[in-house]
Residue frames as a rotation matrix with the C-alpha (Angstrom) as fourth column:
UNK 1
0.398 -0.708 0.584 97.72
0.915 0.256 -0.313 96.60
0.072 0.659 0.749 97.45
UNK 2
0.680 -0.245 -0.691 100.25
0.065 -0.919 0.389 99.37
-0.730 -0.310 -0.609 98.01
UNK 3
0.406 -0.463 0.788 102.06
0.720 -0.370 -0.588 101.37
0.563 0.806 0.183 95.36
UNK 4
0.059 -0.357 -0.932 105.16
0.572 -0.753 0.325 103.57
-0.818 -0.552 0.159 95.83
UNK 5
0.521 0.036 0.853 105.42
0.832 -0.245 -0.498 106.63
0.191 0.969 -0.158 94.33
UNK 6
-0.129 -0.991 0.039 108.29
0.847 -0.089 0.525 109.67
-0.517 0.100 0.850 93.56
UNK 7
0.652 -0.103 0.752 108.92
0.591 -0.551 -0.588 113.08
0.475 0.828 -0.298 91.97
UNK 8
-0.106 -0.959 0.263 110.56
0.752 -0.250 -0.610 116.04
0.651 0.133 0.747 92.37
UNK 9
0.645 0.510 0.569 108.87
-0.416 -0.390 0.822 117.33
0.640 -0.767 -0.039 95.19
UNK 10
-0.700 -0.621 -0.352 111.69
-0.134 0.598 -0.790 114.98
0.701 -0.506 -0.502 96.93
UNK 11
-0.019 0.801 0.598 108.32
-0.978 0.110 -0.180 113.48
-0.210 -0.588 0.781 98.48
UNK 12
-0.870 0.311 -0.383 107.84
0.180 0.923 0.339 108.95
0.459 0.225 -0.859 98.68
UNK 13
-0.118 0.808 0.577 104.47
-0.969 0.034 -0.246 108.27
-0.218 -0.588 0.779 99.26
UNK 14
-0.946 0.176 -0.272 102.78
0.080 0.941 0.329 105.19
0.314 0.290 -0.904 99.54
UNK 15
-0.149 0.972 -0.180 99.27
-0.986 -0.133 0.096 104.48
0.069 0.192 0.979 98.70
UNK 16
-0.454 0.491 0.744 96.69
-0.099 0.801 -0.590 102.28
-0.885 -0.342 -0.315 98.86
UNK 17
-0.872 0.126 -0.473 95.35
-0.484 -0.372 0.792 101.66
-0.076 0.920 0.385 95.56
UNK 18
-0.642 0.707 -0.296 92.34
0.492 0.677 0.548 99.39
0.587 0.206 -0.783 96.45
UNK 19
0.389 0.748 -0.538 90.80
0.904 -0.422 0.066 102.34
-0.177 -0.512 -0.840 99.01
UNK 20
0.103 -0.031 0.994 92.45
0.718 -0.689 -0.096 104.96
0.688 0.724 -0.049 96.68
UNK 21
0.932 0.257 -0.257 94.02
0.316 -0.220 0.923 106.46
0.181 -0.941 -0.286 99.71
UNK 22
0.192 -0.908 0.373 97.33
-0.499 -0.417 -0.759 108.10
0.845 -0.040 -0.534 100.85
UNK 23
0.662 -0.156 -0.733 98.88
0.500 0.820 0.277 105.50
0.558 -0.550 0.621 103.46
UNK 24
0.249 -0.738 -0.627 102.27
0.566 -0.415 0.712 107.68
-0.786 -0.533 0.314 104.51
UNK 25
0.531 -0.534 0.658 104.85
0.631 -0.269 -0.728 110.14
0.566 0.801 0.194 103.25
UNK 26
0.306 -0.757 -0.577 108.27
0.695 -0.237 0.679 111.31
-0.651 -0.609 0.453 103.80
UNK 27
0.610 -0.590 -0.529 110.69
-0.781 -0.559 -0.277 113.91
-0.132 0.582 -0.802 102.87
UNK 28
0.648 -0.676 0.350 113.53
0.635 0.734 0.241 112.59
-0.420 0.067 0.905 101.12
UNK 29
0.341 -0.526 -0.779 116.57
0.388 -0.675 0.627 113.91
-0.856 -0.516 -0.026 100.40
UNK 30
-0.838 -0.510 -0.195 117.62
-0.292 0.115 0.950 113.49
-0.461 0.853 -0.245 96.78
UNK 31
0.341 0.768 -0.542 114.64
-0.917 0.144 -0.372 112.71
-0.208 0.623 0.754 94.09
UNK 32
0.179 -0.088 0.980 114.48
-0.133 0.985 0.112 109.24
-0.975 -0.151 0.164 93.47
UNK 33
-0.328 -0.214 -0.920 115.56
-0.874 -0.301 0.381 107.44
-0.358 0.929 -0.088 90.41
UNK 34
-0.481 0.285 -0.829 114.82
-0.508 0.680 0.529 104.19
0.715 0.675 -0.182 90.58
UNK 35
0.032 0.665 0.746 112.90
-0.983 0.156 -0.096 101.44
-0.180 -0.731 0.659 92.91
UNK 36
0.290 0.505 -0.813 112.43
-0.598 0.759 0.258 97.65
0.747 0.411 0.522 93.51
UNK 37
0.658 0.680 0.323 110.82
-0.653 0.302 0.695 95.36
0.375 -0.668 0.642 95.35
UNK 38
-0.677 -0.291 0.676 112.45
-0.577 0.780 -0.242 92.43
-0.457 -0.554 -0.696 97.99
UNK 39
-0.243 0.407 -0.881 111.92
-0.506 0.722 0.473 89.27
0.828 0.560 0.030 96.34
UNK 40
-0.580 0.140 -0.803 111.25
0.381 0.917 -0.115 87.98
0.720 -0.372 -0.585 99.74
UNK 41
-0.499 0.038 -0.866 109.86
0.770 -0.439 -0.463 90.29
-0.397 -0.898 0.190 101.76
UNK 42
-0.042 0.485 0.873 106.77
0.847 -0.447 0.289 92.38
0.530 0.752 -0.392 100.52
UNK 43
0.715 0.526 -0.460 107.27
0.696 -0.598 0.398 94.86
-0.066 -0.605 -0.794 103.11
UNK 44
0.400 -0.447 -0.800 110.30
0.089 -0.850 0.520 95.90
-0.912 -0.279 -0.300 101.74
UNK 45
0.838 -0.118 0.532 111.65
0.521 -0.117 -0.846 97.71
0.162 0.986 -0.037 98.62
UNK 46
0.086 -0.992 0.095 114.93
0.921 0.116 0.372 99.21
-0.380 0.055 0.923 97.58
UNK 47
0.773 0.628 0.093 116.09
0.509 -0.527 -0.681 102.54
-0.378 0.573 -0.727 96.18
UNK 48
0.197 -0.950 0.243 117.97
0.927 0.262 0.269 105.06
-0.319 0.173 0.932 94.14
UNK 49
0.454 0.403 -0.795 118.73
0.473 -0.865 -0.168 108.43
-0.755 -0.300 -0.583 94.36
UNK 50
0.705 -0.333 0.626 119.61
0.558 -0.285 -0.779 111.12
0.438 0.899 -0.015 92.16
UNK 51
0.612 -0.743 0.272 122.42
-0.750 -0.654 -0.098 111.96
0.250 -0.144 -0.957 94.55
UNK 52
-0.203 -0.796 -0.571 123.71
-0.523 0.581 -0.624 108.34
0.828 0.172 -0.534 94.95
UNK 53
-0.345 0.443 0.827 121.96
-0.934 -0.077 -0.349 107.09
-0.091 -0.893 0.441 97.61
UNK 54
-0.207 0.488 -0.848 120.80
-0.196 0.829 0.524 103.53
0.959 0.275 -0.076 97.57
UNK 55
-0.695 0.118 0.710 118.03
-0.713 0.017 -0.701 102.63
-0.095 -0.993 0.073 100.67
UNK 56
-0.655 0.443 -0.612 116.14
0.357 0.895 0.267 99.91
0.666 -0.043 -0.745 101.99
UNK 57
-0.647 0.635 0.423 112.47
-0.751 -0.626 -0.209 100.78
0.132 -0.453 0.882 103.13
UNK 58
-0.893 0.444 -0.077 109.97
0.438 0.816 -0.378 99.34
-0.105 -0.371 -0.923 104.87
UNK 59
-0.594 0.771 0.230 106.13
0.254 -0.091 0.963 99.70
0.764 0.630 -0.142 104.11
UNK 60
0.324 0.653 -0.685 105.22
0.786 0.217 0.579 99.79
0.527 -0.726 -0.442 107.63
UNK 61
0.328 -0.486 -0.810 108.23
0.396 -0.708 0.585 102.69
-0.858 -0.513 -0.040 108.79
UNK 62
0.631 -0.003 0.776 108.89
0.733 -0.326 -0.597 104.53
0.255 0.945 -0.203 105.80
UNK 63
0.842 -0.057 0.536 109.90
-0.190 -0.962 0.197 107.43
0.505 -0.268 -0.821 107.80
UNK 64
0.588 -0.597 0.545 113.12
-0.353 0.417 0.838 105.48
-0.728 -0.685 0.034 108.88
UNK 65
0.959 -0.268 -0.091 115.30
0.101 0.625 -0.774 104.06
0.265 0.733 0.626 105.82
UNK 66
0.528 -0.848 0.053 118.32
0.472 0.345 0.812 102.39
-0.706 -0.404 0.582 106.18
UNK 67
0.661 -0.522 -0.539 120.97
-0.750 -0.465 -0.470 104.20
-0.006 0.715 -0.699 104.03
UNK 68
0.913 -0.018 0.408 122.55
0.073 0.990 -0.118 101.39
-0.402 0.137 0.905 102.50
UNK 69
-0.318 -0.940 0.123 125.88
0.846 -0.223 0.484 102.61
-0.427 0.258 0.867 100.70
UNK 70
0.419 -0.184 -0.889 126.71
-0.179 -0.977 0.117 106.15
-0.890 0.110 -0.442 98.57
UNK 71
-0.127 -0.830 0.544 128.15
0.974 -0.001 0.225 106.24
-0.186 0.558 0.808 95.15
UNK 72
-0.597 -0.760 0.257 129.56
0.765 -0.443 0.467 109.31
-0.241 0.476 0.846 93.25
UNK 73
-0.725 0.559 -0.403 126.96
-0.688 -0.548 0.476 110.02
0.045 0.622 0.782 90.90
UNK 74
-0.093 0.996 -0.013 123.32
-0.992 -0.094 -0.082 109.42
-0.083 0.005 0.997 90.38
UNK 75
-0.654 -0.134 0.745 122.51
-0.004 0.985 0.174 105.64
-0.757 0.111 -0.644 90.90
UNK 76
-0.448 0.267 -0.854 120.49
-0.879 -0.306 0.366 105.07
-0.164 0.914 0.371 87.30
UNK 77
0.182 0.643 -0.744 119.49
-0.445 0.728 0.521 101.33
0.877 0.236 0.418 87.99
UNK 78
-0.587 -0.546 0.598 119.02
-0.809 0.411 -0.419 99.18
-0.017 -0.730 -0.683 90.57
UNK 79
0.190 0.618 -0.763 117.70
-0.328 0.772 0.544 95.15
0.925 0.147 0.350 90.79
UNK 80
-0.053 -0.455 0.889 117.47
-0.883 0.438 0.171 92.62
-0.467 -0.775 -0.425 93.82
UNK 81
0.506 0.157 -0.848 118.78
-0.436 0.895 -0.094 89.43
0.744 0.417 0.521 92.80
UNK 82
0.247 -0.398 -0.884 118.87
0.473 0.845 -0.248 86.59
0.846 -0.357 0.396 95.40
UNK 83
0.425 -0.296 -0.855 121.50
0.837 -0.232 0.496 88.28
-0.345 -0.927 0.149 98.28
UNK 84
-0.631 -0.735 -0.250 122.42
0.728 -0.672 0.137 90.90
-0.269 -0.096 0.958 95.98
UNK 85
0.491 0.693 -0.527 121.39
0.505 -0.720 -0.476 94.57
-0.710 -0.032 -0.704 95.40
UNK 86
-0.483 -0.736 0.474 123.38
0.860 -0.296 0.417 95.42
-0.167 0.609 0.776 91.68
UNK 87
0.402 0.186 -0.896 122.91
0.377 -0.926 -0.023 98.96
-0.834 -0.328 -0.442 91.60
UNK 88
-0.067 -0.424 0.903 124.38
0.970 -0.240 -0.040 101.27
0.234 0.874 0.427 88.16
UNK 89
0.215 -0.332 -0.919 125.72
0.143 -0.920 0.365 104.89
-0.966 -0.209 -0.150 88.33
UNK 90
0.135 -0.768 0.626 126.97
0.943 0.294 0.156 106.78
-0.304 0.569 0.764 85.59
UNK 91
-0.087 0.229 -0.969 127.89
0.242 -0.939 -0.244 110.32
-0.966 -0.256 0.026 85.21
UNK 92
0.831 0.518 0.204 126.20
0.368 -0.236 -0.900 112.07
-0.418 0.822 -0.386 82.05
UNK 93
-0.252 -0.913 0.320 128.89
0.797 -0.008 0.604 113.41
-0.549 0.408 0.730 79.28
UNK 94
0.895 0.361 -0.263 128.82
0.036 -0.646 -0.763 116.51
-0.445 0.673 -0.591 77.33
UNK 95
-0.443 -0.874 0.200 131.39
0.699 -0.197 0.687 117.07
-0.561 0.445 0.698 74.32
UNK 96
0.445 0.199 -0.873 131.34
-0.490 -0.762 -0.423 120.72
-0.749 0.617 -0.242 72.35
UNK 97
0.384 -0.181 0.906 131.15
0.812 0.533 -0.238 119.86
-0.440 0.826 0.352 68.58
C-alpha cells in the first residue's frame, strides 16, 4: 500500500506503508495543496499546487508529471469525477478595518 505525501520542503514522496519504507521522491516546484486519487487507475493521482499548478502522476514515474493546465492563484481543491478533474482556486482577501 503506497501513501503520498507533501510539505514545504517542495518535496512528494511516496512510501510504502506496509515495509515502512521510502519508495521515491521528487522536487517539486510549488508546495502542494491538495491531492486525489484516479478512480480508475491506482497508479495514478492528481494534484494542486500552491502556485496553480494542477498534475497528473504516476506511482511508477513520479519524477515525470504531466502538467495538466495553470490557473492564477493557488488551486485550493481538487476531485476526479468520472472524465472530469473540477479543480477550485481562489485568491485570499484582506480588508483594513
Amino acid at each position: 500500500t503506497k501513501v503520498v505525501t507533501t510539505a514545504n520542503d517542495e518535496y512528494l514522496i511516496v512510501w510504502d506503508i506496509v515495509q515502512w519504507k521510502m519508495l521515491d521522491s521528487v522536487k517539486i516546484k510549488s508546495p502542494m495543496t491538495c491531492m486525489v486519487m484516479d478512480q480508475d487507475d491506482n497508479n495514478v493521482f492528481y494534484s494542486g499546487s500552491k502556485s496553480g499548478f494542477v498534475y497528473q502522476w504516476k506511482f511508477d514515474d513520479v519524477a515525470n508529471p504531466k502538467e495538466l493546465y495553470n490557473e492564477a492563484m493557488p488551486i485550493t481543491k481538487i476531485d476526479a469525477y468520472s472524465e472530469h478533474l473540477p479543480t477550485g482556486a481562489y485568491e485570499q482577501c484582506h480588508q483594513k478595518i
